[in-house]
C-alpha positions in Angstrom: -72.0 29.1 41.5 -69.8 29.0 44.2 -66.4 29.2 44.7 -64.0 27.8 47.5 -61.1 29.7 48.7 -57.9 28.2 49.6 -55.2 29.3 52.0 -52.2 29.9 50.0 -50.3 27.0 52.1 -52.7 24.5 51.5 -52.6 25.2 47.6 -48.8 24.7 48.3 -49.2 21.4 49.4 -51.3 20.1 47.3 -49.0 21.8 44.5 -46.1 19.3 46.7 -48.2 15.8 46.7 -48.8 16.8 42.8 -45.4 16.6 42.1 -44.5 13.9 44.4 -47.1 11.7 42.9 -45.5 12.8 39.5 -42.3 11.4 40.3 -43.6 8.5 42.4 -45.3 7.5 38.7 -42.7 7.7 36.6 -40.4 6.0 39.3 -42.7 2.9 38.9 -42.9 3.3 35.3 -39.4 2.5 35.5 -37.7 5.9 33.8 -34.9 7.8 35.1 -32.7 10.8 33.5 -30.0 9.6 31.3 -31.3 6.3 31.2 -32.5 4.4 28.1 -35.2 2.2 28.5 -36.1 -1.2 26.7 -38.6 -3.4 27.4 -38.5 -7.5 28.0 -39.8 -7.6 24.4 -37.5 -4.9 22.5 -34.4 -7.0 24.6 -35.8 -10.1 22.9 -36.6 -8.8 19.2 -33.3 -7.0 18.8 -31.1 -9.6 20.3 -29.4 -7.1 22.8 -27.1 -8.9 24.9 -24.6 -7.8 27.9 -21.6 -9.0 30.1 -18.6 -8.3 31.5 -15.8 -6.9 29.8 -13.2 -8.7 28.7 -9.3 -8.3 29.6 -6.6 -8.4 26.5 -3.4 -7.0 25.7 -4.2 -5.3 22.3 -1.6 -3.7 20.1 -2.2 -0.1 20.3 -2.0 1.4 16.6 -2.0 5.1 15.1 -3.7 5.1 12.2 -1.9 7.5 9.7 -2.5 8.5 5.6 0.7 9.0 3.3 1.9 8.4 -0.3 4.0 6.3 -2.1 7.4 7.8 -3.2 10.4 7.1 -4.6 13.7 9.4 -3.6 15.3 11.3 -5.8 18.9 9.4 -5.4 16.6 6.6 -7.0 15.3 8.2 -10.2 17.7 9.3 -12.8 17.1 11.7 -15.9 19.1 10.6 -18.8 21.0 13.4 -20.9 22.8 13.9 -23.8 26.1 14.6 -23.0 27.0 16.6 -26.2 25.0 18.2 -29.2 24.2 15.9 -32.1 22.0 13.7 -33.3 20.0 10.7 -31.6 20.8 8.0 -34.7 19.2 5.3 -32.4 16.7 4.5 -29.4 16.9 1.2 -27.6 14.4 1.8 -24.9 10.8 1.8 -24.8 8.3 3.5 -22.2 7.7 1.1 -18.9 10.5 -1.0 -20.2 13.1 -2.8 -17.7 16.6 -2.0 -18.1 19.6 -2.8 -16.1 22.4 -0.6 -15.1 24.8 0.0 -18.0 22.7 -0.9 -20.6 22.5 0.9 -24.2 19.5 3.4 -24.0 20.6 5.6 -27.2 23.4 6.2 -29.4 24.2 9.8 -30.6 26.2 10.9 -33.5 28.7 14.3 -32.7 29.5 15.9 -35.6 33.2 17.0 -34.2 34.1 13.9 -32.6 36.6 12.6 -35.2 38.4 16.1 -35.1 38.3 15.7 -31.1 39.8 12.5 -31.5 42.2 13.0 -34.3 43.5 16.2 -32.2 44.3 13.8 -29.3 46.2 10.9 -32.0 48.2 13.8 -33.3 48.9 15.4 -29.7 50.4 12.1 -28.4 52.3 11.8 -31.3 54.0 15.1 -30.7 54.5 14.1 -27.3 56.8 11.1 -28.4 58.2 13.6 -30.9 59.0 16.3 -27.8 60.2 13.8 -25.8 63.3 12.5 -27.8 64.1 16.2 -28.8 64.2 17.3 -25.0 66.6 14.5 -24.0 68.7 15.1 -27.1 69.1 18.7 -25.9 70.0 17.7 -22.8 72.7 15.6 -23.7 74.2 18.1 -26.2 74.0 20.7 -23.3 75.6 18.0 -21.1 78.7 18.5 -23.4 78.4 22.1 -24.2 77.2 21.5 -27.4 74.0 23.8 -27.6 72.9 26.7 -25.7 70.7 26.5 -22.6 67.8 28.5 -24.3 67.3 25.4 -26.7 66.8 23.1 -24.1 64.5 25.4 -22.3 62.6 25.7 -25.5 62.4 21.9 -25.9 61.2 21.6 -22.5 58.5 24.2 -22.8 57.0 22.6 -26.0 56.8 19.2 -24.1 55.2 20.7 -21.4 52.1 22.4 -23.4 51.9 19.2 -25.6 51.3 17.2 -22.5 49.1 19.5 -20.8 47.2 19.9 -24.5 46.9 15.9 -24.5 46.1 15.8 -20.6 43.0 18.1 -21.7 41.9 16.4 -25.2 42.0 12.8 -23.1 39.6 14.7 -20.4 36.9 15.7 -22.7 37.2 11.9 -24.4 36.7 10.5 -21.3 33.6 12.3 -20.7 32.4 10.9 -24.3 32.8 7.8 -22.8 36.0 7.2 -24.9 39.2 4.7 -23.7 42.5 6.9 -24.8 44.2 4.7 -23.5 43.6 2.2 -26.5 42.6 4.4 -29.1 44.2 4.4 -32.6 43.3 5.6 -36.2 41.7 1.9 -36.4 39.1 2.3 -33.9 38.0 6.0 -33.9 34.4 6.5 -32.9 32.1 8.8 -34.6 29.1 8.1 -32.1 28.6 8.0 -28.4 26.9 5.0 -26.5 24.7 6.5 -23.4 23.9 4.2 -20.8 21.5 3.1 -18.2 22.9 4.9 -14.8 20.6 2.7 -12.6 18.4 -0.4 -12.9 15.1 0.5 -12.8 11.8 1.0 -15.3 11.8 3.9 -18.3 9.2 6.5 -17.1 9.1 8.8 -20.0 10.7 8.9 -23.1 11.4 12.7 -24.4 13.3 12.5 -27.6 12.6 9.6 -30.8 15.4 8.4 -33.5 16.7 11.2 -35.4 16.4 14.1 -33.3 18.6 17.0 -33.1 19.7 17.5 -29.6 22.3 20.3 -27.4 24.6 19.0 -24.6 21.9 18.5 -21.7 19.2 17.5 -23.4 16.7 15.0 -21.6 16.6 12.0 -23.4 14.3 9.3 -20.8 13.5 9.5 -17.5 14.3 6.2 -15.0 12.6 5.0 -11.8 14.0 1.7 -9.7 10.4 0.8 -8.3 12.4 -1.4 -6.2 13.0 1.2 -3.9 9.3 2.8 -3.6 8.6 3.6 -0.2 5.3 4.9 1.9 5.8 8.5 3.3 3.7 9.0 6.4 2.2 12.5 7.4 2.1 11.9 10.8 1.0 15.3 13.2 2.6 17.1 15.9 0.4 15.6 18.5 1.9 11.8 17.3 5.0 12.9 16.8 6.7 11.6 20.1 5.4 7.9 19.5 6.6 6.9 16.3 10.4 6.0 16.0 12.6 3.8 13.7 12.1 0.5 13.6 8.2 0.3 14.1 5.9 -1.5 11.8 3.1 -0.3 9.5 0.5 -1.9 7.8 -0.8 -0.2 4.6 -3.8 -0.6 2.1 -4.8 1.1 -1.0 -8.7 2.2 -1.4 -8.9 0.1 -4.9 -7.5 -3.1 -2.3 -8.3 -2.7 1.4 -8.3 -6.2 1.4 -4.5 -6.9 0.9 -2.6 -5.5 3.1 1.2 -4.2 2.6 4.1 -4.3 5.3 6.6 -2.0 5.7 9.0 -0.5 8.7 9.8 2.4 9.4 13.4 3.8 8.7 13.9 7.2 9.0 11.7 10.3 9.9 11.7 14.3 9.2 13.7 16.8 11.1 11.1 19.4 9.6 7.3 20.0 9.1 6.3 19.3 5.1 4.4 22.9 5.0 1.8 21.8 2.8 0.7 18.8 5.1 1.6 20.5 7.8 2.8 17.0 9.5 6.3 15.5 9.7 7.0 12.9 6.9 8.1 9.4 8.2 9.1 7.2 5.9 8.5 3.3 5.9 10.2 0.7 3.4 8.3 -1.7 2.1 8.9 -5.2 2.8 6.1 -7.3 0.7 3.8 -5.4 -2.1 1.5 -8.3 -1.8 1.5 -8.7 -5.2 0.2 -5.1 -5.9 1.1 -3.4 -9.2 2.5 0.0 -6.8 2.9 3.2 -8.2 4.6 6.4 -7.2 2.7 8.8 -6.2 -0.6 6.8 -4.7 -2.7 7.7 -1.3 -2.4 5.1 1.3 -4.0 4.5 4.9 -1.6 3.4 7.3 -1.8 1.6 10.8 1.4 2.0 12.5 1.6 -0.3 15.7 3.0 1.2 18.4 3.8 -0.7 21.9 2.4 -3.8 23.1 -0.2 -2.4 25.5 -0.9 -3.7 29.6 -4.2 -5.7 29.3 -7.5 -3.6 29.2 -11.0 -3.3 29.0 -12.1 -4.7 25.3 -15.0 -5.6 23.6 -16.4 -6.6 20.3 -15.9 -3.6 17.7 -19.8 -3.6 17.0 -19.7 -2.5 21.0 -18.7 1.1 20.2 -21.3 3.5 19.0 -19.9 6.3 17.1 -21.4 9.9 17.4 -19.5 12.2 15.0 -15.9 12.8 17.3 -17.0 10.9 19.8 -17.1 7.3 21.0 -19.2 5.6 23.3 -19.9 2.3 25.1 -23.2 1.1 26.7 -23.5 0.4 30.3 -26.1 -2.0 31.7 -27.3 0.4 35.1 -30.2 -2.1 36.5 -32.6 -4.7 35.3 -36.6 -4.3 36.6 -39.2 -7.2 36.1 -37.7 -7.8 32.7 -36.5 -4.4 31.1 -33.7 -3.0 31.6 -31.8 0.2 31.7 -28.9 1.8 29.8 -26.4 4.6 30.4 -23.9 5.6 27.6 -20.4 6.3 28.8 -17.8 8.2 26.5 -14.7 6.4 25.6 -11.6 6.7 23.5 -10.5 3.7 21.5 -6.5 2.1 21.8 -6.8 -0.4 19.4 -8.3 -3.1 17.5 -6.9 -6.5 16.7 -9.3 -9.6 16.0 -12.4 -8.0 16.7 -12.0 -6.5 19.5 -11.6 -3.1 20.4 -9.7 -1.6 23.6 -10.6 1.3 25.1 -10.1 3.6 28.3 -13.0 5.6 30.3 -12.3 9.3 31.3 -12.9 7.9 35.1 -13.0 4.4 36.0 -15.9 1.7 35.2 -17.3 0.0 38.5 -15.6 -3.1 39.4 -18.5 -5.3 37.9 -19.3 -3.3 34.9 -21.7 -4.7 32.8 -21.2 -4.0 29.0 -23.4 -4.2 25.5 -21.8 -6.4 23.9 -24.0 -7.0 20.9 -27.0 -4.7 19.8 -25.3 -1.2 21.2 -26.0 1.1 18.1 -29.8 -0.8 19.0 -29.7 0.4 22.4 -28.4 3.9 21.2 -30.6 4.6 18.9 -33.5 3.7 21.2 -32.1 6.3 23.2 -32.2 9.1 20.4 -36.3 8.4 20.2 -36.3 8.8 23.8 -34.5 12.3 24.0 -37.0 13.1 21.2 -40.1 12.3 22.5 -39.6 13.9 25.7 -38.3 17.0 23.8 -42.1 16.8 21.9 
């Protein structure tokens, strides 16, 4: 056998027209790095069509998560205001009840001898009364000494600071001194509704033994339930008062709930780590709401200049990232696709905006339907060259 030698420059060069004829082939085979390929017949079966991007002015929104809540100044828990006993209970859980209505009625042992203590004080009173202005007329004539009238005056004083004090407590019983006589002494206390609003939870039942602070039934006015927002340090400088939010429930994201915001945290809520701003609702959409339920949230934020949109099928999703298809060139019926990272502004009506990290070409040329096609295409590309 023999063999044939070659220079090493001439295996260099034929090492050269190996390579070149490589990339001559796949040139005419139509493949280039980066690029994802489809043929006439894949464009065809999978419906993959292009254009132009469209030019709309598109709401830009922040999409948020929250809560529902109701304030504090807007719940109420009602006490007993003195030992005794609960005789009566007039509300029931979930029950509606207006502001100054009956909830209970609760007997006090040593109310009679409160109020009997005040009848007799202001009786005194009229007693002390006479006596000190008869003992200053006799002193007016020199008839008694000086030390009786001081006396008399002194016992009025401490009858009137006793009854002062006896009409203070009554009052805080909920009792009218004013009008009260031996015919219309009280031996129970009425407690009342403080606030309109639904009963909670009821702690106590007829006949129960309570002490002076006591909860009785808790009281929530639903009216004023609210969304809080946890909106994070990044967002914080583009939400303000005044804005408006959208918000659905996962057991109804197909109703939809407005509310605006109307005031916003001066400090980080350390478990969310996020500022709390809070929206009031303005139509529950005929939702049963509840405090205490997640939310998502779409706060809109300025009206946005017009921009680059297309359908929202149009963006292919990668785990963080976003991405659109670009049509690079079209040869003897395929055609050839570069994906270009994005970041969405908005949606509204199908149609997502969206911004490039450098600008598209003047006549960019977009997939518009069959991009997750196109992109996946792409993914058995990357893996077949990988194998």
């Amino acid at each position: 056998m023999k063999y044939i030698i070659l220079p090493l420059a001439a295996l260099m060069t034929f090492a050269a027209c190996k390579n070149k004829t490589a990339e001559t082939t796949t040139e005419e085979h139509g493949t280039h790095s980066g690029m994802i390929h489809l043929s006439a017949d894949q464009i065809k079966r999978s419906g993959v069509a292009w254009s132009a991007a469209e030019q709309k002015a598109i709401n830009a929104v922040l999409p948020l998560t929250g809560e529902l809540r109701i304030q504090p100044e807007n719940k109420a828990m009602v006490s007993a205001p003195a030992d005794g006993f609960i005789t009566s209970l007039h509300v029931r859980l979930n029950e509606s009840v207006k502001k100054g209505a009956v909830i209970a009625t609760l007997r006090k042992t040593d109310l009679l001898d409160l109020q009997q203590s005040y009848l007799e004080t202001r009786d005194r009173i009229t007693f002390l009364q006479s006596e000190y202005t008869r003992y200053n007329a006799l002193r007016a004539d020199d008839a008694t000494a000086a030390k009786n009238v001081q006396k008399a005056q002194s016992e009025l004083k401490a009858a009137i600071t006793t009854g002062e004090m006896l009409a203070a407590k009554l009052k805080l019983y909920g009792i009218d001194t004013q009008n009260l006589t031996t015919a219309n002494v009280r031996t129970e206390l009425t407690i009342v509704a403080p606030l309109s609003g639904v009963v909670t939870d009821v702690h106590l039942s007829s006949g129960a033994a309570v002490q002076a602070g006591a909860p009785i039934c808790e009281m929530a006015d639903f009216t004023a339930l609210h969304a809080d927002l946890f909106v994070f340090e990044k967002d914080m400088l583009k939400v303000k008062p005044g804005q408006k939010v959208d918000i659905s429930f996962p057991g109804a994201p197909d109703k939809k709930v407005t509310a605006s915001l109307f005031s916003i945290d001066r400090t980080l809520d350390p478990e969310k780590n996020a500022v709390r701003a809070h929206a009031r609702i303005e139509n529950n959409a005929g939702l049963n709401l509840v405090d205490g339920a997640y939310c998502d949230a779409r706060l809109s934020l300025e009206t946005a200049a017009p921009t680059p949109v297309v359908p929202a099928d149009a963006i292919v999703r990668e785990g963080l990232e976003e991405f659109i298809v670009l049509l690079d060139h079209e040869q003897d019926g395929d055609a050839f696709f570069k994906p270009v990272k994005v970041q969405t502004l908005g949606s509204e009506n199908g149609f997502t905006a969206f911004r490039t990290e450098t600008p598209l070409p003047a006549q960019a040329i977009i997939v518009q339907k069959g991009a997750y096609f196109v992109w996946s295409q792409g993914k058995v590309e990357e893996f077949g060259e990988e194998h």
